[in-house]
N, CA, C and O atoms as a CHARMM CRD file, in Angstrom:
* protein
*
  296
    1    1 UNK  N      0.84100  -1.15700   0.00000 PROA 1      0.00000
    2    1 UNK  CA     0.00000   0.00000   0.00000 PROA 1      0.00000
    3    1 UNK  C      0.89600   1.23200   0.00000 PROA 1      0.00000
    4    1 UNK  O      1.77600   1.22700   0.86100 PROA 1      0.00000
    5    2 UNK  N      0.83000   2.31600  -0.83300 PROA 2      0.00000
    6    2 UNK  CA     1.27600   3.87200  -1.03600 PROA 2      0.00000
    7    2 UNK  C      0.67500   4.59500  -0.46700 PROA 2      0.00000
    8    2 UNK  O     -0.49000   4.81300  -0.79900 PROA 2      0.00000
    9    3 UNK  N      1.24600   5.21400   0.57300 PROA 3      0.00000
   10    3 UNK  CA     1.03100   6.69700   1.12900 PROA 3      0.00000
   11    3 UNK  C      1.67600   7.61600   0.42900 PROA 3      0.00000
   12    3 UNK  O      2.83200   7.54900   0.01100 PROA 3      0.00000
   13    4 UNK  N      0.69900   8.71800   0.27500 PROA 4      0.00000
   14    4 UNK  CA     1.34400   9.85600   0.43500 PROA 4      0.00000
   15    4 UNK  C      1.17500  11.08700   1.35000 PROA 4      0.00000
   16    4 UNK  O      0.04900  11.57600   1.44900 PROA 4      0.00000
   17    5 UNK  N      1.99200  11.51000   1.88300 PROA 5      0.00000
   18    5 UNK  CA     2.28400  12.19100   2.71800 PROA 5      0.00000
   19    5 UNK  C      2.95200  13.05000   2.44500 PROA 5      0.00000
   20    5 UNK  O      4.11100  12.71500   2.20300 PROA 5      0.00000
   21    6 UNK  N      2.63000  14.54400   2.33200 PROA 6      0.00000
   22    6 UNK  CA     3.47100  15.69600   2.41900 PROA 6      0.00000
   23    6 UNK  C      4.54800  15.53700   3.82800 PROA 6      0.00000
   24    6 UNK  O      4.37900  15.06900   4.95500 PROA 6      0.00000
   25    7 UNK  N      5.50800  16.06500   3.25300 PROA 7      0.00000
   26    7 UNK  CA     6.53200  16.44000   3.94100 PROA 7      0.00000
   27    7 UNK  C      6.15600  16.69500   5.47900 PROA 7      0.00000
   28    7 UNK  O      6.35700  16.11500   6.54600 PROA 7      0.00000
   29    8 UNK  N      5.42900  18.00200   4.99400 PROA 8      0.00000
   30    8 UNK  CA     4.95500  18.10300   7.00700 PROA 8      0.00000
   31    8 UNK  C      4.30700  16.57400   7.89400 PROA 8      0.00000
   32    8 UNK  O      4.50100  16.23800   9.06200 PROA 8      0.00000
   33    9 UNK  N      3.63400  15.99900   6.98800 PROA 9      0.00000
   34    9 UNK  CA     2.87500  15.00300   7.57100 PROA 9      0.00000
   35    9 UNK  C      4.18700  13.39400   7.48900 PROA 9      0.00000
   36    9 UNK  O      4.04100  12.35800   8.13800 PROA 9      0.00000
   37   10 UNK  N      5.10200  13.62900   6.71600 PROA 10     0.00000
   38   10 UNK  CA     5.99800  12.86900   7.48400 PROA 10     0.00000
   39   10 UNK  C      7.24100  12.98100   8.23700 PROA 10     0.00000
   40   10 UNK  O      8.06500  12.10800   8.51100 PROA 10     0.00000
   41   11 UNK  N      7.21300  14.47500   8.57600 PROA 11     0.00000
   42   11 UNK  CA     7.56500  15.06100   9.48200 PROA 11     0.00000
   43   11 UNK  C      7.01600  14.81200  11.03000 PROA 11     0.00000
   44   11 UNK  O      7.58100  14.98500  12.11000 PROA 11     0.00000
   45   12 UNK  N      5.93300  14.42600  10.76200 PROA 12     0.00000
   46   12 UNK  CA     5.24400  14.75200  11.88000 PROA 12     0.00000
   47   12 UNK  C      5.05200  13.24000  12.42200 PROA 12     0.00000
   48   12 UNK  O      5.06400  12.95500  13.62000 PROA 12     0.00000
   49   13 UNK  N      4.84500  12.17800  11.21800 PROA 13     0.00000
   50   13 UNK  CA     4.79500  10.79900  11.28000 PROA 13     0.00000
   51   13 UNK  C      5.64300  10.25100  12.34000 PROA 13     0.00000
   52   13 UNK  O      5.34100   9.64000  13.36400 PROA 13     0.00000
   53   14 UNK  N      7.11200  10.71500  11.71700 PROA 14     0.00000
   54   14 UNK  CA     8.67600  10.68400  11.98900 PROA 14     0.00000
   55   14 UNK  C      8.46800  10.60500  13.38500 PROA 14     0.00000
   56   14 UNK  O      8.54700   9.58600  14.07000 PROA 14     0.00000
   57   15 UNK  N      8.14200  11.97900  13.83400 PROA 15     0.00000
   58   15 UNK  CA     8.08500  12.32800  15.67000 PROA 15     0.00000
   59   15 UNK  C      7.46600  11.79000  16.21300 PROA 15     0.00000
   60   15 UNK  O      7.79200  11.47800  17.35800 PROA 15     0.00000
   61   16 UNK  N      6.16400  11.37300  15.63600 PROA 16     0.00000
   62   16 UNK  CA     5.09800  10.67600  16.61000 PROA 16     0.00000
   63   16 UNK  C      5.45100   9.17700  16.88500 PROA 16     0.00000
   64   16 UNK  O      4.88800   8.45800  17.70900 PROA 16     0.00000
   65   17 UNK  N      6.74800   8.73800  15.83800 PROA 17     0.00000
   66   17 UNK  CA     7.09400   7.65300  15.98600 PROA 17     0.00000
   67   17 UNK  C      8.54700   7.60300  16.65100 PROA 17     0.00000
   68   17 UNK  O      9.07500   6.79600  17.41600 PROA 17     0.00000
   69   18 UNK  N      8.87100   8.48700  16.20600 PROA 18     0.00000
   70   18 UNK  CA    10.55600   8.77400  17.82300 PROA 18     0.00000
   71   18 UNK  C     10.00500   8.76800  18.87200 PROA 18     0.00000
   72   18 UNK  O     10.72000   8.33600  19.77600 PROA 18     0.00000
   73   19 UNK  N      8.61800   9.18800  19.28000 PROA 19     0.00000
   74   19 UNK  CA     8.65900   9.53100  20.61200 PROA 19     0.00000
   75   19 UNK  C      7.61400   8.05800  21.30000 PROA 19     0.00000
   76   19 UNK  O      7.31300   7.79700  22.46400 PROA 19     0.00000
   77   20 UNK  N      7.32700   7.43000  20.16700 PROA 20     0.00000
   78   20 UNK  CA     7.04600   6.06000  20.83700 PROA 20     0.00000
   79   20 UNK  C      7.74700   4.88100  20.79400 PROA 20     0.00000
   80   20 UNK  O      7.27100   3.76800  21.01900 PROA 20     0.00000
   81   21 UNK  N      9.36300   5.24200  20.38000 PROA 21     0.00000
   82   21 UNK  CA    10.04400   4.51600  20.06800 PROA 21     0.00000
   83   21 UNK  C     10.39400   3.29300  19.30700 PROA 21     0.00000
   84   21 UNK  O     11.16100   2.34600  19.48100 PROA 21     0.00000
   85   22 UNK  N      9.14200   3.84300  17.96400 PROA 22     0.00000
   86   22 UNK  CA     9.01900   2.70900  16.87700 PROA 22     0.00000
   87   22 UNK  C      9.62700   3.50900  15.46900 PROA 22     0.00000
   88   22 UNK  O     10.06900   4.65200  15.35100 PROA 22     0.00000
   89   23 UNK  N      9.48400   2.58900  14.62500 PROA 23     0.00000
   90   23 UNK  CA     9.63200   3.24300  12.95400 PROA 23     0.00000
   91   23 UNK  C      8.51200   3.95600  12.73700 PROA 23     0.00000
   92   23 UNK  O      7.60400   3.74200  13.54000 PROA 23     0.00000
   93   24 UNK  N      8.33800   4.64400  11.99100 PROA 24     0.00000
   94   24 UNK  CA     7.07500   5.07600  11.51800 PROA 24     0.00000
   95   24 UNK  C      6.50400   4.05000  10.92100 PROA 24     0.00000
   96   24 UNK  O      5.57000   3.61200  11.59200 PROA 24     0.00000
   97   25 UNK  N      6.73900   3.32200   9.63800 PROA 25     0.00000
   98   25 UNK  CA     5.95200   1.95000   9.77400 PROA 25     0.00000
   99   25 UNK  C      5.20100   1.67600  10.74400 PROA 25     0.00000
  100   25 UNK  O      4.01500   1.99300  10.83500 PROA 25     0.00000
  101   26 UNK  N      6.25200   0.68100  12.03900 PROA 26     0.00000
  102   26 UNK  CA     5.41300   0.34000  13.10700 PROA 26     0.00000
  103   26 UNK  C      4.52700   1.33900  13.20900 PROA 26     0.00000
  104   26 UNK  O      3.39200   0.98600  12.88800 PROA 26     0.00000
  105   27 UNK  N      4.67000   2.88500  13.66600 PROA 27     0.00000
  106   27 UNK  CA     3.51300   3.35900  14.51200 PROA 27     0.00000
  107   27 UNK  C      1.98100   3.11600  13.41300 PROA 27     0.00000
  108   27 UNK  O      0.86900   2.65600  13.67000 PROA 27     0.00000
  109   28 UNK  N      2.60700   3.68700  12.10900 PROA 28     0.00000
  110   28 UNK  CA     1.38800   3.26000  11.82600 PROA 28     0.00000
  111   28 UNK  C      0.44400   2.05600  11.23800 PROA 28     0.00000
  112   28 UNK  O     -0.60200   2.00500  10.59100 PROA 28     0.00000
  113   29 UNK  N      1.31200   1.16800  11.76900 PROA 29     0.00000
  114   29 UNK  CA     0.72800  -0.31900  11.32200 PROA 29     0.00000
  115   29 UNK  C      0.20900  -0.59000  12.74600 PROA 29     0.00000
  116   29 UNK  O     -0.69000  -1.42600  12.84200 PROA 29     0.00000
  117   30 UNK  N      0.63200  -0.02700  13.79900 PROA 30     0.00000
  118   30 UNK  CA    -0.29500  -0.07700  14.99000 PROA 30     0.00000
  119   30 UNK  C     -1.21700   1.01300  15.33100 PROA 30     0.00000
  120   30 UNK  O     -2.03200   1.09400  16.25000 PROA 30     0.00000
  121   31 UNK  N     -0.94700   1.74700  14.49300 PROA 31     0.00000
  122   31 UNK  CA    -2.59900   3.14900  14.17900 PROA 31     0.00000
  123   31 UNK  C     -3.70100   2.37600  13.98700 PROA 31     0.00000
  124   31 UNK  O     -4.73500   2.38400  14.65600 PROA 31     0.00000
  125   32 UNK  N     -3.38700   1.59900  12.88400 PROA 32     0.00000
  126   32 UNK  CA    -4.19500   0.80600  11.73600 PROA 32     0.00000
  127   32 UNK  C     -4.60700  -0.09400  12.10200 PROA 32     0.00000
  128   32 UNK  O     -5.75700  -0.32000  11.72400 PROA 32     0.00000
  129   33 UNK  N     -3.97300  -1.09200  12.99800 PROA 33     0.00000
  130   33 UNK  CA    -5.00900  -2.08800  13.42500 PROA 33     0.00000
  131   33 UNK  C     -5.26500  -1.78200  14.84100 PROA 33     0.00000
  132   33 UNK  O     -5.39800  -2.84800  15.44100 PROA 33     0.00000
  133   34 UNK  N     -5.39600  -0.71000  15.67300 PROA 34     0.00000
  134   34 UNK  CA    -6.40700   0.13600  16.46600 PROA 34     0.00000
  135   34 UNK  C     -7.21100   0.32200  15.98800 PROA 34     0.00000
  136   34 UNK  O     -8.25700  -0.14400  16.44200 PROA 34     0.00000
  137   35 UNK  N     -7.23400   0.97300  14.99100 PROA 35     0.00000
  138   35 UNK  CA    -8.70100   1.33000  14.22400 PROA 35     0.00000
  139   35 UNK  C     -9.58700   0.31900  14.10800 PROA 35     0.00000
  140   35 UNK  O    -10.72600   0.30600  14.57500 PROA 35     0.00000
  141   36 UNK  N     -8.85400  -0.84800  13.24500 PROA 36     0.00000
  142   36 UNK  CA    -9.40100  -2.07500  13.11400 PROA 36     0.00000
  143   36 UNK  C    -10.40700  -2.53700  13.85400 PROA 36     0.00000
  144   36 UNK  O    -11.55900  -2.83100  13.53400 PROA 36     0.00000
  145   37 UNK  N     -9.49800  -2.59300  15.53200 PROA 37     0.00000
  146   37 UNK  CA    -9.83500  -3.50400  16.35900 PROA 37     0.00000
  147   37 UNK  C    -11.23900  -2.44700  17.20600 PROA 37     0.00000
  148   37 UNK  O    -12.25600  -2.79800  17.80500 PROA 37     0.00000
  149   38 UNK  N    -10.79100  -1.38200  16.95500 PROA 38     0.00000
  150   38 UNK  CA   -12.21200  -0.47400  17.29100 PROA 38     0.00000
  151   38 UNK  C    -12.84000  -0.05700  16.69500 PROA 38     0.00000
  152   38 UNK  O    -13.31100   1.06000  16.91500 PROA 38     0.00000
  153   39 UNK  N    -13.17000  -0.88700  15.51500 PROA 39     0.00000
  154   39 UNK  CA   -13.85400   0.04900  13.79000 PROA 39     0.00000
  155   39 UNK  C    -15.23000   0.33100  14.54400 PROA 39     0.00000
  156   39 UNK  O    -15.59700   1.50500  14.59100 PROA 39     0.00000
  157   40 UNK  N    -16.01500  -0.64200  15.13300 PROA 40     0.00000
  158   40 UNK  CA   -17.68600  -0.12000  15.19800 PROA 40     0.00000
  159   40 UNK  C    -17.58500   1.00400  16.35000 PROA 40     0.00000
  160   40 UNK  O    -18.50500   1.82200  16.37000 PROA 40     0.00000
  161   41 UNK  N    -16.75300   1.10600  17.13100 PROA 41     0.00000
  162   41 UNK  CA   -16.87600   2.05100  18.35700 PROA 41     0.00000
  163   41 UNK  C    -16.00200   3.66900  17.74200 PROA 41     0.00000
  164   41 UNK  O    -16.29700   4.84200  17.97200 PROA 41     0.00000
  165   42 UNK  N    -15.41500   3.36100  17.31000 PROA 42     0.00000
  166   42 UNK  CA   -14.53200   4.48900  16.20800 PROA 42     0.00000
  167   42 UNK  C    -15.33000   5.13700  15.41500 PROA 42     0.00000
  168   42 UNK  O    -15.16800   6.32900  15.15600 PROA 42     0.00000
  169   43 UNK  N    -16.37500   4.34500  14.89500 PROA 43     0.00000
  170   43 UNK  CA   -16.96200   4.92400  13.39900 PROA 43     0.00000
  171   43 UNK  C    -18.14900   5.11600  13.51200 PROA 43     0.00000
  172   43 UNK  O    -18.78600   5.72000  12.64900 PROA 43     0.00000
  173   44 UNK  N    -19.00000   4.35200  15.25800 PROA 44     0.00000
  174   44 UNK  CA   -20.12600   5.19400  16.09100 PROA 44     0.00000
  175   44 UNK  C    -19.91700   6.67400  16.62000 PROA 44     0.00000
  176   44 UNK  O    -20.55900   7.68900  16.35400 PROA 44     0.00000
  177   45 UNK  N    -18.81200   6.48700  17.45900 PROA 45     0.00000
  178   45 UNK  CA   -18.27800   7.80800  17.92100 PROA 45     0.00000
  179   45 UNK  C    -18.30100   8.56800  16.88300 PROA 45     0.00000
  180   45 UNK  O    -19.24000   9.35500  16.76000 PROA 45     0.00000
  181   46 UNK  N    -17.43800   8.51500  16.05900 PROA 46     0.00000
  182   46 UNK  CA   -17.33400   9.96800  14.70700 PROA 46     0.00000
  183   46 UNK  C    -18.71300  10.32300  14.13300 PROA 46     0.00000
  184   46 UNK  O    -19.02600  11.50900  14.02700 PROA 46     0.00000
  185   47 UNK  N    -19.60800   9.27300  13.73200 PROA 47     0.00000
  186   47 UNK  CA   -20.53700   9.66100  13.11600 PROA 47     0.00000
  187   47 UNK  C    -21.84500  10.56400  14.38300 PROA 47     0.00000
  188   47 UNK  O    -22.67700  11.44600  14.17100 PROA 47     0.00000
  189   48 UNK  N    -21.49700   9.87300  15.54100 PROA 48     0.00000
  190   48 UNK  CA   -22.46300  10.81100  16.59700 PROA 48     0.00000
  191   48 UNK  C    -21.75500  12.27800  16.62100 PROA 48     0.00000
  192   48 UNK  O    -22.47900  13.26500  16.75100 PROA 48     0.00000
  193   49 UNK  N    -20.77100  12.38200  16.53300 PROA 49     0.00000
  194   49 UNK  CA   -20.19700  13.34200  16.93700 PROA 49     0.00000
  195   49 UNK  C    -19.29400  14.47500  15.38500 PROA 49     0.00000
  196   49 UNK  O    -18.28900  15.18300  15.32500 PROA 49     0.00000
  197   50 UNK  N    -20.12900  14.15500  14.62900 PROA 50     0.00000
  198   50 UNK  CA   -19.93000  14.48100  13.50900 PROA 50     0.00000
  199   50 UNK  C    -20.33800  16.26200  13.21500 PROA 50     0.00000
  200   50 UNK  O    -21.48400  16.57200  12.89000 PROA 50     0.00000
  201   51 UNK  N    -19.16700  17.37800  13.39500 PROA 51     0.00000
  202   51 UNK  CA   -19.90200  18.88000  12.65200 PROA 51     0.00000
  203   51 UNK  C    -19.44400  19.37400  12.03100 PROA 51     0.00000
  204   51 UNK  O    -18.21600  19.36300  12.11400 PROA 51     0.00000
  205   52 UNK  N    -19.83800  19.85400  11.38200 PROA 52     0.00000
  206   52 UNK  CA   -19.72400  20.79000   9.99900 PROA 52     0.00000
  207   52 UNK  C    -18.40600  21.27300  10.36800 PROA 52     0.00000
  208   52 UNK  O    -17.99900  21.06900  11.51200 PROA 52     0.00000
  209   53 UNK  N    -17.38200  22.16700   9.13600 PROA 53     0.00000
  210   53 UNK  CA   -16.51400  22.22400   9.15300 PROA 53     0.00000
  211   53 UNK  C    -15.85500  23.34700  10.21700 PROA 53     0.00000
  212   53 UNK  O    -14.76700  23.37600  10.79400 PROA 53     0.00000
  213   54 UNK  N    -17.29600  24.48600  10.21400 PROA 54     0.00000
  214   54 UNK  CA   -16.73100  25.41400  11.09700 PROA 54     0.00000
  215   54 UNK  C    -16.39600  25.16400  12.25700 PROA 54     0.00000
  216   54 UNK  O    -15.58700  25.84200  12.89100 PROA 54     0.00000
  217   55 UNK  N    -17.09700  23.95200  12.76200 PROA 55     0.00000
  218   55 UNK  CA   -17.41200  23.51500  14.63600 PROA 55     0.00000
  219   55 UNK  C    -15.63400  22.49700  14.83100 PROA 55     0.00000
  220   55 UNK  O    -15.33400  21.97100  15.90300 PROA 55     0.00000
  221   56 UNK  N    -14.83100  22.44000  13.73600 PROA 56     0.00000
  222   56 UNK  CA   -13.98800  21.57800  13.90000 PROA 56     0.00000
  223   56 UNK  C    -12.61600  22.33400  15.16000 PROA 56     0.00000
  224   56 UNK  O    -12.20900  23.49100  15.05400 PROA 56     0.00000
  225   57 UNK  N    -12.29000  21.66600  15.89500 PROA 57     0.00000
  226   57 UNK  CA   -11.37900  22.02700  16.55100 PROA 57     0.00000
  227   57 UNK  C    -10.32100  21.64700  16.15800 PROA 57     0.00000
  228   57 UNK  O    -10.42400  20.78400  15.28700 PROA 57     0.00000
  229   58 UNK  N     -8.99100  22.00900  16.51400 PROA 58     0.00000
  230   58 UNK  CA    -7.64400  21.63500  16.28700 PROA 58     0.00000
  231   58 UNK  C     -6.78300  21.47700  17.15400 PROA 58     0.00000
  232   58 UNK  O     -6.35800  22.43500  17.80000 PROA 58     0.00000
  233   59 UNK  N     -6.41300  20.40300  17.31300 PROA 59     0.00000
  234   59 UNK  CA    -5.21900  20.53100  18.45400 PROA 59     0.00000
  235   59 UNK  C     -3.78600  20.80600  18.14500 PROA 59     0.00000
  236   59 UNK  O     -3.01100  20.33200  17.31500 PROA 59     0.00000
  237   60 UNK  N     -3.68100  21.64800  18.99800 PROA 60     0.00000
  238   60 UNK  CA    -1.37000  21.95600  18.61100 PROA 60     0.00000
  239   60 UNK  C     -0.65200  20.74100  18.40500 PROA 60     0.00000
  240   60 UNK  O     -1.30300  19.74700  18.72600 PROA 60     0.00000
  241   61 UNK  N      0.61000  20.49900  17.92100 PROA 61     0.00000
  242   61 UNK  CA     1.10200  19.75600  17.72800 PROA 61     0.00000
  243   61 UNK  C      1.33100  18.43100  19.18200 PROA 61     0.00000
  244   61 UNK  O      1.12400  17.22000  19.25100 PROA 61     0.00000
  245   62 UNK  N      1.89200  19.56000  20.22800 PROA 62     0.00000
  246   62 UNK  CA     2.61900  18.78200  21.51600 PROA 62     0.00000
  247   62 UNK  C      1.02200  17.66800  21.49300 PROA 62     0.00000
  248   62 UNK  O      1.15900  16.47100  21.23900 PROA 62     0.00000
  249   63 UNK  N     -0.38500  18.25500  21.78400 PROA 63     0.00000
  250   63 UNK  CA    -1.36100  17.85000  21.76300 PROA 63     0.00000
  251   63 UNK  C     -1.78200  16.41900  21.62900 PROA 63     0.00000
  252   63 UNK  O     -2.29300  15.50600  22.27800 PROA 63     0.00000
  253   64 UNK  N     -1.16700  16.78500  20.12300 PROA 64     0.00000
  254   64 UNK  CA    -1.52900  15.50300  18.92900 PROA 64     0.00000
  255   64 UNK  C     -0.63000  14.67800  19.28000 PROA 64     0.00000
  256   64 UNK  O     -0.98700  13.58900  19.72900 PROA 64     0.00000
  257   65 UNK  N      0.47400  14.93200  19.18400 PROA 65     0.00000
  258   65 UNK  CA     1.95800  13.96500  19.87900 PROA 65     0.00000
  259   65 UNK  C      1.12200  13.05200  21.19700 PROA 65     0.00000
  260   65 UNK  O      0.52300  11.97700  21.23100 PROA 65     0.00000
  261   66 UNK  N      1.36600  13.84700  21.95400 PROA 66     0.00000
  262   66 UNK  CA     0.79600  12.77200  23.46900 PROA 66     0.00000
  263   66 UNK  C     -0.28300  12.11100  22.92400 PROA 66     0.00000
  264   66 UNK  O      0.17300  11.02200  22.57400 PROA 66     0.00000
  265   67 UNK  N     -1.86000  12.16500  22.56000 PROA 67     0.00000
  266   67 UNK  CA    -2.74500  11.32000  22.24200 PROA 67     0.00000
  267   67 UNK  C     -2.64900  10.82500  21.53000 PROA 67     0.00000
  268   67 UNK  O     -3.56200  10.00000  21.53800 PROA 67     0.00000
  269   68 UNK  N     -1.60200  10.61200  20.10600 PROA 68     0.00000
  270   68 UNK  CA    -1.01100   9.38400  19.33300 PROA 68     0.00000
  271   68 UNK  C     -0.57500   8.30700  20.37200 PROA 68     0.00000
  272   68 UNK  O     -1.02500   7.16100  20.38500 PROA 68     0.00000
  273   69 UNK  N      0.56800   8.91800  21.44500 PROA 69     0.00000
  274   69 UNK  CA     1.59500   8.27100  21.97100 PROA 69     0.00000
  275   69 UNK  C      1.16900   7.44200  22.67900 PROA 69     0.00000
  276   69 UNK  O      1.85700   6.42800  22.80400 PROA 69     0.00000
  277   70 UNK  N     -0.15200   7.53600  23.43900 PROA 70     0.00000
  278   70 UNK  CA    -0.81600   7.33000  24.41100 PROA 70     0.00000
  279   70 UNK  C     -1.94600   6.18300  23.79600 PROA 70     0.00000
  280   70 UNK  O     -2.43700   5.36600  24.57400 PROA 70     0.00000
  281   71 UNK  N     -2.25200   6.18700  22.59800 PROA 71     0.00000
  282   71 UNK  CA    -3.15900   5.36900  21.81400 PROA 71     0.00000
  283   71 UNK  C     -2.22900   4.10600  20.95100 PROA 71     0.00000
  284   71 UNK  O     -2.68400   3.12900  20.35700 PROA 71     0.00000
  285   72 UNK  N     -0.72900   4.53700  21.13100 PROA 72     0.00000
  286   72 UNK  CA    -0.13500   3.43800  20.77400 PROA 72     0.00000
  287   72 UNK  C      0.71000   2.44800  21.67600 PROA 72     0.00000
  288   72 UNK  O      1.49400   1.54400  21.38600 PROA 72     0.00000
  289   73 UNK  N      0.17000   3.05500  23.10700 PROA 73     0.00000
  290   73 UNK  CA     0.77500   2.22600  24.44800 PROA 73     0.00000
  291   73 UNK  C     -0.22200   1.52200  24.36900 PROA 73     0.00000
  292   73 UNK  O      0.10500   0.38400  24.70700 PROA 73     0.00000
  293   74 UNK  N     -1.46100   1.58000  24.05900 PROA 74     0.00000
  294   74 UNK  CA    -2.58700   0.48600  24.56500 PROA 74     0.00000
  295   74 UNK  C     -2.17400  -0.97400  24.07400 PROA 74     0.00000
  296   74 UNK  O     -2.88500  -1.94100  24.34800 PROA 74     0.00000
């Protein structure tokens, strides 16, 4: 399978995977079957909680870092 990923986004891959002390591969071959293993509770949640583009929040980077990091200790 081909990703593509801008630069920033494997930039960002990169870190989220230094700081869980895997390849980027690994982290995201263990993103991926998280998802998997929580597809109906993952894809209930999003769709209940689903808004329009303005209502979208964003989290800062440090943010996003820890709740990757933290979703790939499970």
């Amino acid at each position: 399978m081909d990703l593509n990923l801008t630069s920033d986004e494997r930039a960002q891959l990169e870190l989220i995977a230094l700081h869980a002390a895997k390849t980027p591969a690994q982290a995201l071959l263990e993103a991926a079957k998280f998802l998997l293993e929580h597809d109906t509770d993952s894809w209930e949640w999003m769709r209940r909680n689903q808004r329009g583009p303005s209502h979208q929040t964003f989290l800062r980077d440090d943010e996003l870092d820890a709740r990757f990091a933290r979703m790939l200790r499970r």
